[in-house]
N, C-alpha and C positions, 0 to 999 in steps of 0.2 A: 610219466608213463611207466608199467609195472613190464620188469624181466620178459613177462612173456609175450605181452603185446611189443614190447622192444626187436625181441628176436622174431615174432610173425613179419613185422613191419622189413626187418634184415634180411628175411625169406623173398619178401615179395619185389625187395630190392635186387638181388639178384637175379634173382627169376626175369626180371625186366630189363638187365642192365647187357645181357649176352656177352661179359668178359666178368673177369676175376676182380674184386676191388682190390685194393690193399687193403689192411686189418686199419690203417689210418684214413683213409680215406672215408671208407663207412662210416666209421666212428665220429667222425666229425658230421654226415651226413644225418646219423640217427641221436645223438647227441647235441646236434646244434651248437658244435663248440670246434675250436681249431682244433688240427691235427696234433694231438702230445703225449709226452708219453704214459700220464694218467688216464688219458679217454680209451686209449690203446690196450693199456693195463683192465683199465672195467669189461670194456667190450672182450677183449680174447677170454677174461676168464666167466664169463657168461658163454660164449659161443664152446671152450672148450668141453660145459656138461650140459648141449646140447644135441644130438646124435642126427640135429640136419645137417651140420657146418663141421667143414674141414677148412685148417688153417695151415696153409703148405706154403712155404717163400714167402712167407711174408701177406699171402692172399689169401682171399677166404672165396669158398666154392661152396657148393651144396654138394651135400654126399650123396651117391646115387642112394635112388629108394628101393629098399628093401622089401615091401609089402606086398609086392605082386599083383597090386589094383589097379595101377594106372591104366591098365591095356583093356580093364575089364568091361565090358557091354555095362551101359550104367542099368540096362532091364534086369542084367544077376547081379546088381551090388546091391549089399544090405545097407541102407544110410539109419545110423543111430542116432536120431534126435533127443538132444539132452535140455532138459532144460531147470536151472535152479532158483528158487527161494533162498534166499540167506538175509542171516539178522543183522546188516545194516548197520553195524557197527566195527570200528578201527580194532587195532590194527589194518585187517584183512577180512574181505567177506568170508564164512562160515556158511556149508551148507546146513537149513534147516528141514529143507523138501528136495528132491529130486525127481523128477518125471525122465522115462527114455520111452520114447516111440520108435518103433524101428518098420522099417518100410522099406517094400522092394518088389519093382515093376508097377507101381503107382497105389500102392495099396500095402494097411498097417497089419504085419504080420507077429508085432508079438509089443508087447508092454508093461511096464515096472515104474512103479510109485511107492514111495514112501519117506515118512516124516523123518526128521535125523535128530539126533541130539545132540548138538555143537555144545555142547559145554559151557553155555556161554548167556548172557540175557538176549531178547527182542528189543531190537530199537521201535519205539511206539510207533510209527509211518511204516513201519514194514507189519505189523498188526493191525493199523488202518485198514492198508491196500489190499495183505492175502486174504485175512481173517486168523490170521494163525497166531495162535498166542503162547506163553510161555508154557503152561500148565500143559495144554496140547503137546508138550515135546519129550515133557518127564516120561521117563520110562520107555521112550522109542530109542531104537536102536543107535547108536554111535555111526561113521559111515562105515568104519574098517568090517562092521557090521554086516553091512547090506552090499560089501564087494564081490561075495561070491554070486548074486543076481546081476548086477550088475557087470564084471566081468564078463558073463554069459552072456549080453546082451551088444558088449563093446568090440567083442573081438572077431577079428576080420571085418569088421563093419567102417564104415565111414563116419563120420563123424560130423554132424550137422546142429547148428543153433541160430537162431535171430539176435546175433551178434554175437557170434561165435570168441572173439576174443574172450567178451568176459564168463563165458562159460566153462569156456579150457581153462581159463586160469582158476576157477574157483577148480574144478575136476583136477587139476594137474596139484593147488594146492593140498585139498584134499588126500589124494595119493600119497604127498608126500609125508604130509603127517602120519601116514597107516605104513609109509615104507616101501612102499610101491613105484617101480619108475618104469613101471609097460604104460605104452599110451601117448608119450612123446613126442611122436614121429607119426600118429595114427592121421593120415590125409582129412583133410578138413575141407566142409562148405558152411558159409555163413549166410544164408538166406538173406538177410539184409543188404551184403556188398552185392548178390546179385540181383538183390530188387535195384540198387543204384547204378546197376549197368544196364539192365534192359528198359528202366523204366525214369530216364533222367527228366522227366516233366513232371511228373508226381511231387509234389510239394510235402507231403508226409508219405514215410515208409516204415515209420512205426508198425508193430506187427497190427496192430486196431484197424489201424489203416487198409494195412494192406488185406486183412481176411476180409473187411468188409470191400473192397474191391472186386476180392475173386471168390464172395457170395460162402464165404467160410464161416461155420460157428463156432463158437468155445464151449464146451460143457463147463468149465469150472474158468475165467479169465483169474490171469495173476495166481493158479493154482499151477504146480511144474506139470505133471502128464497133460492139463487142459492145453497150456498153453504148447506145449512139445506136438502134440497132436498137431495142433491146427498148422502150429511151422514145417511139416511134417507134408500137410495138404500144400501148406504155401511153395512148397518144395518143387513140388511137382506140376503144381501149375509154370510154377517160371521155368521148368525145364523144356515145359510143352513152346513157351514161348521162343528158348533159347533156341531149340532145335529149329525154326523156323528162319532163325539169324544167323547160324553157321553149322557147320557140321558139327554134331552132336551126337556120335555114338559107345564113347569110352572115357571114363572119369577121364585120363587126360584131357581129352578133347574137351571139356566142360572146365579144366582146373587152368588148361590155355587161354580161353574166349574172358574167362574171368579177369585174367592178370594181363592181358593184351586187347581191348576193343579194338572193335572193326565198328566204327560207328555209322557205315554207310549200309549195312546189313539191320545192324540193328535199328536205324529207320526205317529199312523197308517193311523190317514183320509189323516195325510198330504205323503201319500205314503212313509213314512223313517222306517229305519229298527229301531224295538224294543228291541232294546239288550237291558238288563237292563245295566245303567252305561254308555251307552252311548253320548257323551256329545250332547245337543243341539245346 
């Protein structure tokens, strides 16, 4: 598991646990290892250049947030749907496309595409599946490039993808290489973890899936803005849904339902019967 999906997973421990852990205790929890003072060691100095996690006595908390979103009507929040292409090769994925769809009160208010040039070759399965090929990348922009659109597109906005880990992490790697550390801490929804909260009978929640469910199309599949868009649509249908299972009127109230089900609601939008004990 990579750093940042490490520390999302740390996030959402927290967020769940309603007390402080100890910096050992975690570590052994997200690690999978006894409590020592090497696990201790890894994890504090990843939480320390972090800017969700504070490490006081010995325990670790979430820092309050700074962003001013949580409270806000999700009808006036911009959600920034990102989505990447990258060449598929080690190290680390490398963006080669990036799409952002940005949306707000159910509808795409502003959009950014373009091809990137990682420095780097195309692993052939990743020329299969988008179409995009090396020769396509000579002479397009570098990312550090294309940040001041995209900047304009990221800030104050929310942040949203169809498996938001690995998006953030290519975005956050990304950043890092150009020197950048805004973005951090920018609140996040993963369309995917909330299709597996409202919709646990669905057997595939691939995004394929799920637009063909909720009667979605792609202008371009496997291309970033095609597929950004349509997660983007997918977005907002599951919101329509969620609002039906619990109170739903401010990113908190929606970043709550996500990391706490109430699965007796969430049967009811989804027509199943409420027995308590029922299995899902």
């Amino acid at each position: 598991m990579s750093p940042p999906d490490l520390l999302d997973r740390a996030c959402e421990r927290l967020r769940a646990a309603g007390e402080a852990p100890t910096i050992g205790d975690l570590a052994a929890f997200l690690l999978h290892a006894q409590d020592s003072p090497v696990a201790r060691r890894v994890l504090g100095s990843l939480l320390e250049r972090d800017p969700r996690f504070r490490v006081e006595g010995g325990r670790v908390i979430l820092a309050p947030k700074e962003d001013g979103l949580a409270g806000v009507s999700l009808s006036d929040l911009t959600f920034a749907v990102v989505d990447f292409e990258t060449n598929g090769l080690p190290p680390g994925d490398r963006a080669i496309e990036i799409g952002l769809s940005c949306w707000r009160g159910g509808q795409e208010v502003a959009s950014f595409e373009s091809l990137v040039d990682p420095g780097t070759g195309i692993a052939p399965f990743v020329t299969r599946l988008t179409g995009i090929r090396e020769e396509d990348l000579r002479g397009r922009p570098a990312f550090h490039e294309v940040l001041p659109e995209v900047s304009l597109l990221l800030d104050g906005a929310v942040l949203v993808a169809h498996n938001l880990p690995f998006d953030r992490r290519v975005l956050l790697s990304e950043l890092d290489r150009a020197g950048i550390k805004e973005y951090r801490d920018t609140p996040g929804v993963c369309t995917l973890r909330l299709a597996r909260r409202l919709l646990p009978k669905e057997d595939r929640k691939n995004l394929d899936a799920l637009a063909e469910r909720f009667g979605l199309t792609f202008v371009a599949r496997h291309r970033a803005l095609g597929d950004a868009q349509v997660t983007g649509g997918l977005l907002h249908r599951l919101l329509d849904m969620a609002a039906e299972a619990a109170p739903m009127e401010t990113l908190d109230h929606l970043l709550q339902f996500m990391e706490s089900p109430t699965r007796t609601r969430v049967r009811e939008a989804q027509g199943m019967p409420s027995t308590p004990g029922a299995p899902l």
